[in-house]
N, C-alpha and C positions, 0 to 999 in steps of 0.2 A: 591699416595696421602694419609695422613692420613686418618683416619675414624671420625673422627672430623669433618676434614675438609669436608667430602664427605657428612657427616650429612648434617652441616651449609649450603652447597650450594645448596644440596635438599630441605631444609627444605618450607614448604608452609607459607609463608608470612601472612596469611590471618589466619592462626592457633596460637595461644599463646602458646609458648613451655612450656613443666610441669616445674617448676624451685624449688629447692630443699633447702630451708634455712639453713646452718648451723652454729650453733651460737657456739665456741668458749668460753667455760667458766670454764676453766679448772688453770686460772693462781695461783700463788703463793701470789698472791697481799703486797711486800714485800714495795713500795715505799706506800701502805696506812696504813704501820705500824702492817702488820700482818691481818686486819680484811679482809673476804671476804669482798671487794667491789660490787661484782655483788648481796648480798645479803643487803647491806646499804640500808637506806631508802633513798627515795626521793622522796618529798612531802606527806609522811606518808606510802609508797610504795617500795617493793623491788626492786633496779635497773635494774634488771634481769625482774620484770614485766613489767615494762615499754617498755622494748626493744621484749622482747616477743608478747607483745600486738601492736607493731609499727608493726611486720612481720605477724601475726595473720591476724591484719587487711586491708594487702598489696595483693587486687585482684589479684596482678602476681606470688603469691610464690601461690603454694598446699600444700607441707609440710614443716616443722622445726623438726632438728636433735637436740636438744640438747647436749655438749661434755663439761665432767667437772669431776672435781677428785672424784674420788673410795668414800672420804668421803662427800662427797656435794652429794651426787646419791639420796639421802632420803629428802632430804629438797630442792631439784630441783624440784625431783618429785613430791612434795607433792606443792612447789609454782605450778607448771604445771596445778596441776587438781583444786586448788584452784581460778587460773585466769580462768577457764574454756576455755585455748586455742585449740580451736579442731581442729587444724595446726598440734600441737605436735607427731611430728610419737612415737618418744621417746628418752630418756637422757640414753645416754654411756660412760664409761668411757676415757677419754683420755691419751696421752702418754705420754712420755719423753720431746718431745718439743711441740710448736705448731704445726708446721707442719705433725707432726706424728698425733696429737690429730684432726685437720683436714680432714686428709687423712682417719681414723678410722670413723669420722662423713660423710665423703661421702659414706664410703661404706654399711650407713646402708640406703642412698636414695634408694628411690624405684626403682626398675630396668628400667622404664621410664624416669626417669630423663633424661629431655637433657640440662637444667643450674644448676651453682651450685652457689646460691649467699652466702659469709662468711661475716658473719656479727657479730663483737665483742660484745659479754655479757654487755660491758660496755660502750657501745652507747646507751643509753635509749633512747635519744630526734630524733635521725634521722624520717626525714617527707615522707610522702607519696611520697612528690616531687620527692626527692633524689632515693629511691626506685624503682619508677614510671622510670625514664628517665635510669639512670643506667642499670635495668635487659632490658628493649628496645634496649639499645646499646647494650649489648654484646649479645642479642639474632641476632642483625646484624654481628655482627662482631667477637664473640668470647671470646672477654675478654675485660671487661672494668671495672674503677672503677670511683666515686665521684672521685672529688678533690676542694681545694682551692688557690687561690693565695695567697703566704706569707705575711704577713704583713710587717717582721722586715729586714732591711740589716741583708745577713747571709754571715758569715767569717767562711772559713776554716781554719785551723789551725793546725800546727804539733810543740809539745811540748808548747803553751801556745803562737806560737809567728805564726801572721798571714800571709797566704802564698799567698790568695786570696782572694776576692772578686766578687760571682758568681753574674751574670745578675737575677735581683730581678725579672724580668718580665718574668723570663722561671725558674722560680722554683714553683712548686705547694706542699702546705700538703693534701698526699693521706689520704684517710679517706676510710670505709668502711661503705658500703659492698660492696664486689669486685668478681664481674660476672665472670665467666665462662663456655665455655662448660664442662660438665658434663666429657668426653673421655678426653680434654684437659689438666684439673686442674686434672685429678686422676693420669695422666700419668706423668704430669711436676712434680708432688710432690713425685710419686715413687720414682722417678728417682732421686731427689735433697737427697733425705731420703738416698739413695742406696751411693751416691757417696758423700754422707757428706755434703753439700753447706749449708756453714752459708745462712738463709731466712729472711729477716728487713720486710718483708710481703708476702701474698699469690701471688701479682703481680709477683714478682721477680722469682718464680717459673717456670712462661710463660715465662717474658725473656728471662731468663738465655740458652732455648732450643730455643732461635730466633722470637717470638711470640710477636707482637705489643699491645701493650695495650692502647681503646681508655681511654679521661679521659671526664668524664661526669659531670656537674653540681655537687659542693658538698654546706655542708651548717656550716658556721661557729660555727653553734650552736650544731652540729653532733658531737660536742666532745666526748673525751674518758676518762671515771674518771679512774685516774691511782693515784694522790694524793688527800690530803684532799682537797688542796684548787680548783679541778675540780669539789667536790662533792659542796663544798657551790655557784660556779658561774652555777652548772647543778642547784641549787634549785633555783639561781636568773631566770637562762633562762625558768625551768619549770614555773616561777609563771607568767613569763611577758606573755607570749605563752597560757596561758590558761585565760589572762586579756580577759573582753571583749571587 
C-alpha cells in the first residue's frame, strides 16, 4: 500500500492535518498583453494581495510557499512583508512549466505537511467557503478540488467542424485550489515531469497514476484573471462583495 495511503487511513479524524498553501505565480502573462497580472491592481490593491490575504486568513492552511520568476522575487517579497502575511514560509523561484514550478514549491513545505492546497496567483476573490469545504474533502479523501457546473452548450470539435455535443449536466469548470496529499501530489507530479505528460492542471497529475479526484463546491466568482476583460468583471465582483 502506498504511504499516502497508509497516512490518510491512520490519520485521527479529530486532528486538522498541517496543509501547506502554494500559490503559483510564476506565469508569462502573455493573453494580459505582457503585464504581470498577479501584480495588477484590484480595487486599488495588488491581485497577488488579495489572494494572499484569502489563504492568510484560511484557519486550515499553516503555511504559503510563494512560486514566481527569478525576476518577480523582489517585488513579491517586498508585496509579502508589506501585506504583513505571517503564513508566508517564503517566495522561490519557479521552473520551466508549471508543474515543475509546483513541484519546486512543494518541496520547500515543511516536512510536516500532510496536504498540499495549489492555489493560482490569479484567484484573488476565492471565499472562506470554497477553501473551508475543499481542503475537508481531500483531507478525507486525498484529493479534491472546487468546481462549477458549466454554463454554456460545449461542442467539440476537430478542424472547425463539430463532432459532438457533451452532456452539459456532467461537465464542470475545475477551479482551484486543488487539495492533495502532501506523498501524493509530490509523487504524481515527479513522475508526469520524468515521463513528459502534457498537465491542463495539478488534478490530472493524480489521474493520470489512477487516483480519484473528489469535486467540492466551487464559486463562480473564484475566477482566474488571465485577460483584461477578467480584470474589469474581478473589479465589478470585488465592488458588489464588499456592498453592504
Amino acid at each position: 500500500m502506498a504511504e499516502w495511503l497508509k497516512r490518510l487511513l491512520k490519520r485521527n479524524r479529530e486532528q486538522q492535518a498541517f496543509c501547506t498553501a502554494v500559490v503559483p505565480a510564476a506565469g508569462s502573462s502573455t493573453r494580459m498583453g505582457g503585464q504581470d497580472k498577479i501584480l495588477l491592481t484590484l480595487g486599488d490593491v495588488p491581485v497577488l494581495m488579495h489572494t494572499l490575504r484569502a489563504l492568510d486568513s484560511c484557519p486550515r492552511i499553516q503555511e504559503i510557499v510563494v512560486v514566481t520568476r527569478e525576476d518577480l522575487i523582489v517585488p513579491i517579497s517586498q508585496l509579502c512583508r508589506e501585506g504583513g502575511f505571517s503564513k508566508v514560509k517564503s517566495v522561490v523561484v519557479g521552473g520551466a512549466s508549471r508543474a515543475e514550478s509546483v513541484l519546486r514549491g512543494i518541496r520547500e513545505a515543511s516536512e510536516g505537511a500532510e496536504l498540499i492546497a495549489i492555489h493560482d496567483g490569479a484567484r484573488p476573490l476565492v471565499s472562506q467557503a470554497v477553501l473551508d469545504e475543499v481542503i475537508r474533502k481531500a483531507e478525507e479523501c486525498g484529493a479534491a478540488a472546487p468546481a462549477v457546473p458549466v454554463k454554456d452548450t460545449i461542442k467539440q470539435a476537430v478542424g472547425g467542424i463539430v463532432e459532438r455535443t457533451p452532456d452539459r449536466s456532467e461537465l464542470f469548470a475545475v477551479q482551484t485550489p486543488q487539495v492533495f496529499d502532501a506523498a501524493l501530489i509530490r509523487g504524481a507530479l515527479a513522475k508526469a515531469l520524468e515521463e513528459g505528460a502534457a498537465l491542463t492542471d495539478d488534478c490530472s497529475a493524480v489521474e493520470r497514476i489512477g487516483m480519484k479526484v473528489s469535486l467540492t463546491g466551487g464559486d463562480y466568482r473564484n475566477l482566474k484573471i488571465t485577460t483584461p476583460e477578467d480584470l474589469v468583471l474581478a473589479e465589478a465582483l470585488l465592488e458588489w462583495r464588499e456592498k453592504p
